[in-house]
N, C-alpha and C positions, 0 to 999 in steps of 0.2 A: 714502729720502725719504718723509715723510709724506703720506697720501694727503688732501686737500682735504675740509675740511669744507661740505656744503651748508648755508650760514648758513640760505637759506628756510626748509630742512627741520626746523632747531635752533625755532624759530617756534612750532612745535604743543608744543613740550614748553617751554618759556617760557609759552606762553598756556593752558595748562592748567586745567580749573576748579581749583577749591577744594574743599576735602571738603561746604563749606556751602552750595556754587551751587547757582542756581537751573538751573531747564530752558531756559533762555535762550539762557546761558550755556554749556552742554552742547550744545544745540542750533547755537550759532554755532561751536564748539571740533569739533563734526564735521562742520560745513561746510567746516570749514579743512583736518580731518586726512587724512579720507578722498579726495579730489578730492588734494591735494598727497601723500603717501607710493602713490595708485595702489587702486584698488577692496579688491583682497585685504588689502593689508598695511595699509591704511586702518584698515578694518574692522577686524584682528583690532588694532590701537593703541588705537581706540577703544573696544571691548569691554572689555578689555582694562585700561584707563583706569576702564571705568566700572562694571566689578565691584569695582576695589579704593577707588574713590572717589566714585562714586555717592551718592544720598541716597534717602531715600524722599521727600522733599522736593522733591524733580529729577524723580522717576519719574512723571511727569505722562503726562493721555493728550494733551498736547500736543506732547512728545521722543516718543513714544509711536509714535502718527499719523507725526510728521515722516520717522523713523529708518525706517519699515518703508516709508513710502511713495517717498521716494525712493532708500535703499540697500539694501533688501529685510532689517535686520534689525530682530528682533522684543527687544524687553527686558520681561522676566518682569514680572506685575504681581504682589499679593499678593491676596489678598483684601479688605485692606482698602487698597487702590489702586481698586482695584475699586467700593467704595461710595462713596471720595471721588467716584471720575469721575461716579458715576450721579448722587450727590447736586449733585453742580455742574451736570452736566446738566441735573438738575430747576430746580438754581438761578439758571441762566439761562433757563430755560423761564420761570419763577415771575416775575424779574425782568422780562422784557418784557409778561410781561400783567398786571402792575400796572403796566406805563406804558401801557398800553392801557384798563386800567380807570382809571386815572385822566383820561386824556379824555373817557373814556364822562361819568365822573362831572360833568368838569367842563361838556362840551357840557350837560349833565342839568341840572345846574344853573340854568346861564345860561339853557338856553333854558324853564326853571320860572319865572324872577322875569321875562324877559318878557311870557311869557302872563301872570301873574298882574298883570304891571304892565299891561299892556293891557287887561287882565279888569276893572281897578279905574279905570283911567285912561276906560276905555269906559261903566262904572258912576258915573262922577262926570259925566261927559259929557250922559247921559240923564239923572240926578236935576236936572243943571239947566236941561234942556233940559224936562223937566215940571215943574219950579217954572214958567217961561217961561209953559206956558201957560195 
């Protein structure tokens, strides 16, 4: 007699990335693998999985971070893995202090054509108030 297929188990290799997924997609596929096949054989599925179908595309320091922080494995960067991570780094640094200089700018603004509308509104005030006497 045949022994019983674990349909759950059949799951991780049905749900599989794609040679073209994202870290996402990677990152939800070893939440599934590792926790359901058991830490060890988890892990080596995964690897496993993701040396022959991986991407440099996938190989973000987001799977990066995730993989090492909760399963303790580490996946090889390149060098130029490397400069993307830094350069996005910079470029979420970059992006938030231009939303920041732009309130600067705009607070800057706004409170420039008050004083000056005051400055002028105060200045037409007095010219009429010395015509007056």
């Amino acid at each position: 007699m045949a022994d019983k297929v674990d349909i759950s188990k059949t799951q991780a290799v049905i749900t599989m990335p794609a040679l073209k997924s994202n870290d996402a997609a990677w990152i939800k596929w070893s939440d599934l693998v590792i926790p359901r096949y058991g830490t060890d054989k988890g892990k080596q599925i995964f690897i496993e999985a993701w040396e022959k179908r991986g991407s440099r595309d996938a190989n973000t320091r987001s799977i990066r971070t995730h993989l090492k922080d909760k399963y303790g494995i580490e996946i090889d960067e390149s060098v130029w893995d490397k400069i993307v991570d830094v350069g996005g780094a910079i470029g979420d640094i970059g992006s938030k202090t231009m939303k920041i200089v732009k309130v600067v700018v705009i607070v800057a603004v706004v409170g420039a054509i008050a004083y000056y509308g005051f400055k002028i509104v105060a200045a037409a005030k007095a010219a009429k108030g010395g015509v007056r006497k």
